[in-house]
Every structure is written in structure tokens, then in C-alpha cells.
N, C-alpha and C positions, 0 to 999 in steps of 0.2 A: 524598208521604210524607216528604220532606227539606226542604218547604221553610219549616218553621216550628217552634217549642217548641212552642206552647200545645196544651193538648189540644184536641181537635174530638169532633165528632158523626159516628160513621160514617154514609156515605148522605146528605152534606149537600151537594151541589153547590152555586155560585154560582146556577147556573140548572138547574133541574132539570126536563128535557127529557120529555116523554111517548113512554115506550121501551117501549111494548105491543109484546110479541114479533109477530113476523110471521105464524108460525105456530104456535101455542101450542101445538097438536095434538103438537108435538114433542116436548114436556117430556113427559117419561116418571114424573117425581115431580110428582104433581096439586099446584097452586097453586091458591089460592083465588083465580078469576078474574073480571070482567064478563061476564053472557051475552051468546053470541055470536050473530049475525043470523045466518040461512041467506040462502046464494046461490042462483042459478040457473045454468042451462049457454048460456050466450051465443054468440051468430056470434063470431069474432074480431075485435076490435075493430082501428083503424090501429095502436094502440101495440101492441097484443100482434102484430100482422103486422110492425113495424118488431122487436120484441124478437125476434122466431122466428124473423125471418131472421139477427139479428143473435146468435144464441145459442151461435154453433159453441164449444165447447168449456167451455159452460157445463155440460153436463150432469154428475150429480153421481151415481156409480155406484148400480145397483141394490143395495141393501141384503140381503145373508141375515141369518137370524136371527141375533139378537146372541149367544146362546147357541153360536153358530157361528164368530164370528169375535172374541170378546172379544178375544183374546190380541192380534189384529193394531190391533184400535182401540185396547189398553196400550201399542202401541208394540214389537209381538217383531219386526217390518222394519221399523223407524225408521220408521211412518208414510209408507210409500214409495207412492204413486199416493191418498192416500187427504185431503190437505192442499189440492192445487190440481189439478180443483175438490174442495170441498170434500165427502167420502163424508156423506149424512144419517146413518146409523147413528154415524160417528163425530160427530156435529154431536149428536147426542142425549144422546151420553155425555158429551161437555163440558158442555153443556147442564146434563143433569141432576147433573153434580157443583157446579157453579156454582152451583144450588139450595142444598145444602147449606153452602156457604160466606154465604149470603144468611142461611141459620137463625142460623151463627154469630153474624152481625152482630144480626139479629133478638134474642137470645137475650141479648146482652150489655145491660148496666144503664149507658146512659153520661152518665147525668142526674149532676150534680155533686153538685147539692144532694140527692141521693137517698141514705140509711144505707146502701143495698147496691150503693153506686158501683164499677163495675168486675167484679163476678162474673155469675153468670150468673141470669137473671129466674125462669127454670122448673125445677121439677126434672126430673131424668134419664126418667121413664117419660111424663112430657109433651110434653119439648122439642121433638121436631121439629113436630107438632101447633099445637102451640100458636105455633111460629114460623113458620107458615102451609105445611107441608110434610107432605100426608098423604099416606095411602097407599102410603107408599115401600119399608114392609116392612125398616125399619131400625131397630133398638133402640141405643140411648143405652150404651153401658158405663163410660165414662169422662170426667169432665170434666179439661179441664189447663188447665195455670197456666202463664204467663211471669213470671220473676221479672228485674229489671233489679239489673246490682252496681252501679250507682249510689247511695252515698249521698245520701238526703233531710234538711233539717233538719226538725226536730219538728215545726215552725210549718206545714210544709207541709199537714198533717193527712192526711184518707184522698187527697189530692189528688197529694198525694207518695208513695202507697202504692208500694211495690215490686212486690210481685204483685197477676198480674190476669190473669181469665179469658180464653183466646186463642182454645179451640175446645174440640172433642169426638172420640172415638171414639166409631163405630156401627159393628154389625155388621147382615148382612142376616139374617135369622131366619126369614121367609114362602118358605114351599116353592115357593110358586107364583115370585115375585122371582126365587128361587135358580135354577128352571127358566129362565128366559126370560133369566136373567143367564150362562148357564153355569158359575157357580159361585159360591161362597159370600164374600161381597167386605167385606173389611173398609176402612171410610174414615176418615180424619183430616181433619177437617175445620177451617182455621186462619184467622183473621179477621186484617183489617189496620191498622195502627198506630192505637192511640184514647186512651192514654192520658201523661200526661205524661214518665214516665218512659220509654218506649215513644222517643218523640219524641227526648230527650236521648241513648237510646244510636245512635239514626239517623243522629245527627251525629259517630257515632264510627265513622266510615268508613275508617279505614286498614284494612289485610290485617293479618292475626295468622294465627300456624302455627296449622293446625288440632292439635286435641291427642288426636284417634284417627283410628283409621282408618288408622294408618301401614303395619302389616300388607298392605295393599294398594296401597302405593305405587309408581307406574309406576317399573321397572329403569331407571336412567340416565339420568334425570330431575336438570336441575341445579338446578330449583327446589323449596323444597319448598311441600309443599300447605298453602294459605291460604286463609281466610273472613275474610268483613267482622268486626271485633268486636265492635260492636253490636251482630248479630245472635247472635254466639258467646256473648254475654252474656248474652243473654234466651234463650238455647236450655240451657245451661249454671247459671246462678247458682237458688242454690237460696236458703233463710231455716229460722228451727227450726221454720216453723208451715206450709211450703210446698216439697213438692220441687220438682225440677227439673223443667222439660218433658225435657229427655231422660231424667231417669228413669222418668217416668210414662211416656213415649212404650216404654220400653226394657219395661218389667214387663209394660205391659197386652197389646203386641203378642204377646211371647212368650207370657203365659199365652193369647190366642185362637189363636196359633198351635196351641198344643202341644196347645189343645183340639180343633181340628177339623184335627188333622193328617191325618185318612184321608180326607182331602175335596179335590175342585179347590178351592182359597184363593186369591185376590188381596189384597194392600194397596195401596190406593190413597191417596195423600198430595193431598190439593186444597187450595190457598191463595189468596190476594189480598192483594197489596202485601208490606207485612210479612211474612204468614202466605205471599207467595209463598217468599222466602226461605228462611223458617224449613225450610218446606215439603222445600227440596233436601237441607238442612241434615240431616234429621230423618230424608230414605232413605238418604243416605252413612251417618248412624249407624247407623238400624235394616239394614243389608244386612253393617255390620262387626260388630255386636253378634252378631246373633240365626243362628245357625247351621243354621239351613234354609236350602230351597231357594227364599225367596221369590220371588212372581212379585210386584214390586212397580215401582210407575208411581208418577207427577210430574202432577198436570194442573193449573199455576199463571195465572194470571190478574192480569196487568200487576205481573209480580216486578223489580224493580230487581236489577243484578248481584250476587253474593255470594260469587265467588272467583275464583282467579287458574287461569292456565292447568293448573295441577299438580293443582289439582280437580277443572278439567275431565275431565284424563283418569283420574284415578283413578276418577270417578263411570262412565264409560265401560267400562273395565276392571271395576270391578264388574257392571256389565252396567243399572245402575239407568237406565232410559226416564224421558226430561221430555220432555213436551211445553206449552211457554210460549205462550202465548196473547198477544200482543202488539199493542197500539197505536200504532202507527205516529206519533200524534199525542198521546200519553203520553208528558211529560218524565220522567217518574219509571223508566220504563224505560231509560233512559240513562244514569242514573246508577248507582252513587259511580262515580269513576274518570276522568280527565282523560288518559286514553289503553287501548287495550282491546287489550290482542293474544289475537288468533283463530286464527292459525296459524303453525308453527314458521318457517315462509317468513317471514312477515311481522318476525318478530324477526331475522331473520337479515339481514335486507333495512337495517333499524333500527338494527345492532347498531352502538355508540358512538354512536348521535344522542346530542347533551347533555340532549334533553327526553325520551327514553325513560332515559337514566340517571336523572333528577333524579327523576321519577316512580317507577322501582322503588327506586331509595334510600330515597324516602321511602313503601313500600309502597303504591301509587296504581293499579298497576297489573291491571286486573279483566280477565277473561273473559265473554262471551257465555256461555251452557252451556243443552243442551238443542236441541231440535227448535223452531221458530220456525212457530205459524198467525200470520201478520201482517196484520192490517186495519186499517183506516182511520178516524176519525170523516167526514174530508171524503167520505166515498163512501155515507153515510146522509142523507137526506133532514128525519129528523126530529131530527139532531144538530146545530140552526143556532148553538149557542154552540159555540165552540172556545176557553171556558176550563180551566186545568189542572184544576181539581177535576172537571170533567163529562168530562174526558179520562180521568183516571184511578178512574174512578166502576164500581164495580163492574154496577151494571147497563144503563152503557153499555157493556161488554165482552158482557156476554149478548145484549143489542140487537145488538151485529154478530157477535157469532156467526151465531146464528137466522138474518139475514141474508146474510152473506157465500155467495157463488155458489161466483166463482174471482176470479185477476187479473186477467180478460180480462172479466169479465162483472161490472160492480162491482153491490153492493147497491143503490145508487139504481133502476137501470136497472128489479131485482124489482119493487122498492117503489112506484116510478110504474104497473108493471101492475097488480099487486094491488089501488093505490086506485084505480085506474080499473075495473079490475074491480068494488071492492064499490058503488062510485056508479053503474055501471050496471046492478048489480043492484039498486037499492034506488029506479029509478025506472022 
């Protein structure tokens, strides 16, 4: 996400690797798939007796209905016994939020040469449909804009445009969904950097005070609370013909709140890259804006850092749940920031180094933030490029989810049984 101007094509890896989910049967939002062969029920083959023995602590808890435990896969005990291994019920609901962030991508116009570069291809009672996502019992209410304060010159044309479509509100609307979901879930759904001006404010990586939110600022706290400004820019800057994402984000949630206020309601905020960002950005606001009780969750998908420690905990003290989805083999997760303090210790540990001074002098200095699923590309079979764009490739994040067991039982190990499996069903 940082490491070029020019705009790109979402979804374009250098190599772009065949990342057929493991188990599709898991996606909960039907994707238009290849039929699938039926198997048989086999003796145990050597590898699945070398995996069975070798399996201790892979097992991955039995699932109740999701309608049962929503609250705990948003995160209401920080995801605690349910990360490593990895719970399927929660593996589902990543899953199927990552669908919708794929619509987003799906959904955007990122052809240059096209008159409707940069907004969105479908309209609102198509979209998800039409960007290969049926059945999901989700209606469209809102499309939003990012707008960059970056000045363009004229010449730049619509290439230089300032706003540009980033995502959607959906709400669930299917009684049946709403049953089986435990409650009525509104989603945000934010796509990752594609356009030029996108790109320009990435590279305006310093910290800038955040400008709300203060109301909740931790007691005695000697820092105050900071976000990247790039990101603050394109969450914030508005135009006469475009509001802000935070406004549209601020109006549309409220009015579905206030609509189904006599209902269990979630917000759920999902991103990738950029839109992980924006994503954190968007629940600090929406949690200090909007004066309910929201129960609202974070599920990001390879977000680079976007604030300093005094964010962290405000976001904390609000009570807003991230859960960061992270690749281990993702540079872009490691950035902005040429040093990260993560705990009070550690600055205290630090305190006068001349490279932790020079770095918060010069605002440099970023937080981790959020709950951490960390996986790997080296621990998948079918990921044999380990270039950055295929690292940081939204649906090789989905590819290891689907996969990932635990830390002790890596994806390879599944992956070798499975195709051993389906080769020995198919002769």
C-alpha cells in the first residue's frame, strides 16, 4: 500500500496464485463457485495416520450456533480461547465479512480509461449480486466516498479526481439471516488504496492529533491521541459535490440505528489495507459521535498501523473490539513507523534513547492496536510466490484464514491431507 504513487488495479498480484478455499462449505455468503467432485470415506491413509498422531492441539472448538455466541466471535472476551486454534464458527465470520470487502473491490470502476473511473459499477439494489455475493440477505443503503485534501493540477483530469468510491453500508434484512445471526448486523464494508490520490496521502505518514474523540480521552495520559494523516484526510476532507466519509459514515449509522433501536443491532466495520485503517478510524468516531449503546467490532484484513499509543487506549476505554487479521509475511503491516511502542514498560525502558526522541519529535512514533489472528504465507502450500503484492493480496488473507488450524498445526500439514485425500478418492 506504501510503496508506490501510481495508481494500480485492485486484485493484481505479480503472480497470482490459485487460492480455492479449502473449504468453501464454510463461506456462509454463497460465491459463485466451480462444481465440486464428491468424495468417498477411505481407510486412513500414512499421511492422515502421521497427521492424527501429530494433531494434539489442533483441534478447533465445537461450534454452537452462531446465533448463540455472536457477541463472543465480535470480540465481548477479547477473543480469548477462540484465535489459537483457531474456533470454525469464528473462522466463518471472518470469512464471510472478507466476502464483502472482495464485493467492494468487485464493485469499484478502476479502468482509467473508463468515464466512470473510480465510483462504483452497480447500483445500490444490485450490488452485492452482481459482485458475485448472493444470498447473504444484505441490502445496500449507502454508498461512501473518500475524498483526499490533496490538491490536483487541472491537467491531472478524472485521474487526479479527489473523491472516489471506498465502500458500502448494508444492512441484514432476511428474517431468516437475522435468526441464524442472532441479530440484526449492520456492515461497513471498505476497500484498499486504488486510486492516485489515495496513494499521495499514504505517504503522509506522520501522526496528527486526532480532532474528536477527546471526550474520551484516557485520565493522565501524557500523550495526546494521534492518527496517521493520510488517513485523517481521506476519512475527514469533504468537496461542494462530495461529503465526507465521516459524514456519511455519522448520518447513515445513526439513522439505522434509531431505526431498529428495539432490536439486538451490531456494527460491524470490515476493511483491507487502506479501508483497514480507515476502518479503526470510522469506530473511534462512530462510538464518540452516535450516543447508543452500540455493540460494534473491527474485522481488518492486512491494515498497516494508524495511531500512537493514546489511541490505543482510548479505543480501549471505549470498549470498541478489533480484531486484525495479519500476515506475518505482509510488509505493509509493519508500517508507517520506524519504531512502535506497545507498552508503557517499554517507553519507560526507552526513555531518553536519542532514536525514540528523534522519532516522537518528529511524530514517527505508531502503536500496534487491536487483537492480532497472525498467519503466514510460508505455512500454505499453494503460496509458492512470496512477493509483496501476493503477500498483501486480499485473497490470500482469505486463502489462510480458511486454512489456518493453530500455531502448532500449520496449514501446509491440512492442505497435504486434503489433496491426498481428494487423489485418492478420484482413483
Amino acid at each position: 500500500m506504501r510503496l508506490g504513487i501510481k495508481p494500480v488495479q485492485p486484485f493484481t498480484p505479480m503472480v497470482n496464485p490459485q487460492l480455492e478455499p479449502l473449504c468453501p462449505s464454510r463461506c456462509a455468503i454463497p460465491m459463485k463457485t466451480a462444481p465440486r467432485t464428491s468424495g468417498y470415506t477411505l481407510a486412513p491413509t500414512k499421511l492422515e495416520r502421521v497427521f492424527n498422531d501429530s494433531k494434539e492441539g489442533c483441534h478447533t472448538r465445537s461450534s454452537s450456533p452462531l446465533s448463540k455466541r455472536w457477541k463472543e466471535y465480535h470480540g465481548s472476551n477479547d477473543w480469548e480461547g477462540l484465535l489459537d486454534p483457531l474456533d470454525d464458527g469464528l473462522r466463518n465470520e471472518i470469512v464471510r465479512y472478507g466476502r464483502f470487502i472482495e464485493a467492494a473491490y468487485q464493485c469499484f470502476d478502476s479502468d482509467l480509461s473508463s468515464p466512470s473511473y473510480a465510483t462504483c459499477r452497480y447500483a445500490r439494489n444490485s450490488m452485492l449480486e452482481r459482485a458475485g455475493v448472493y444470498g447473504s440477505g444484505y441490502r445496500v443503503t449507502k454508498n461512501l466516498h473518500a475524498t483526499s485534501s490533496i490538491p490536483m493540477p487541472g491537467w491531472t483530469g478524472h485521474i487526479g479526481m479527489r473523491s472516489s468510491w471506498i465502500g458500502y453500508v448494508a444492512v441484514c434484512e432476511d428474517e431468516n439471516e437475522i435468526s441464524r445471526l442472532g441479530r440484526r448486523d449492520i456492515v461497513i464494508s471498505l476497500r484498499g488504496t486504488a486510486t492516485c490520490t489515495e496513494w499521495l496521502e499514504n505517504l503522509r505518514a506522520t501522526l496528527t492529533s486526532c480532532p474528536f474523540g477527546n471526550a474520551n480521552d484516557v485520565k493522565g495520559q501524557t500523550d495526546n491521541s494521534m492518527v496517521e494523516t493520510g488517513v485523517l484526510s481521506l476519512y475527514t476532507s469533504s468537496t461542494s459535490e462530495s461529503a465526507s466519509l465521516q459524514q456519511s459514515l455519522r448520518q447513515e449509522i445513526l439513522r439505522l440505528v434509531q431505526k431498529y433501536n428495539n432490536e439486538p443491532l451490531s456494527v460491524t466495520i470490515t476493511g483491507h489495507s487502506l479501508g483497514a485503517s480507515l476502518a479503526i478510524l470510522a469506530a473511534y468516531d462512530l462510538k464518540t459521535a452516535i450516543k447508543h449503546d452500540l455493540h460494534l467490532s473491527v474485522i481488518s484484513f492486512g491494515g498497516p498501523r494508524v495511531g500512537n499509543r493514546s489511541f490505543r487506549q482510548n479505543l480501549e476505554r471505549q470498549g470498541t473490539k478489533i480484531l486484525r487479521i495479519v500476515n506475518s509475511d505482509d510488509l505493509i503491516t509493519k508500517v508507517p513507523g520506524f519504531f512502535v511502542e506497545d507498552h508503557n514498560d517499554v517507553a519507560q525502558e526507552k526513555k531518553g534513547h536519542w532514536l525514540q526522541k528523534h522519532v516522537r519529535d518528529n511524530q514517527w512514533v505508531y502503536a500496534n492496536i487491536g487483537h492480532e489472528l497472525r498467519l503466514s504465507s510460508r505455512a500454505s502450500l499453494k503460496l509458492n510466490s512470496m512477493n509483496v503484492a501476493t503477500c498483501h493480496d486480499l485473497k490470500t488473507y482469505l486463502h489462510l484464514v480458511n486454512g489456518f488450524v493453530s500455531s502448532t498445526c500449520p496449514a501446509s500439514a491440512r492442505m497435504m491431507l486434503e489433496k491426498a485425500t481428494t487423489v485418492a478418492s478420484t482413483q
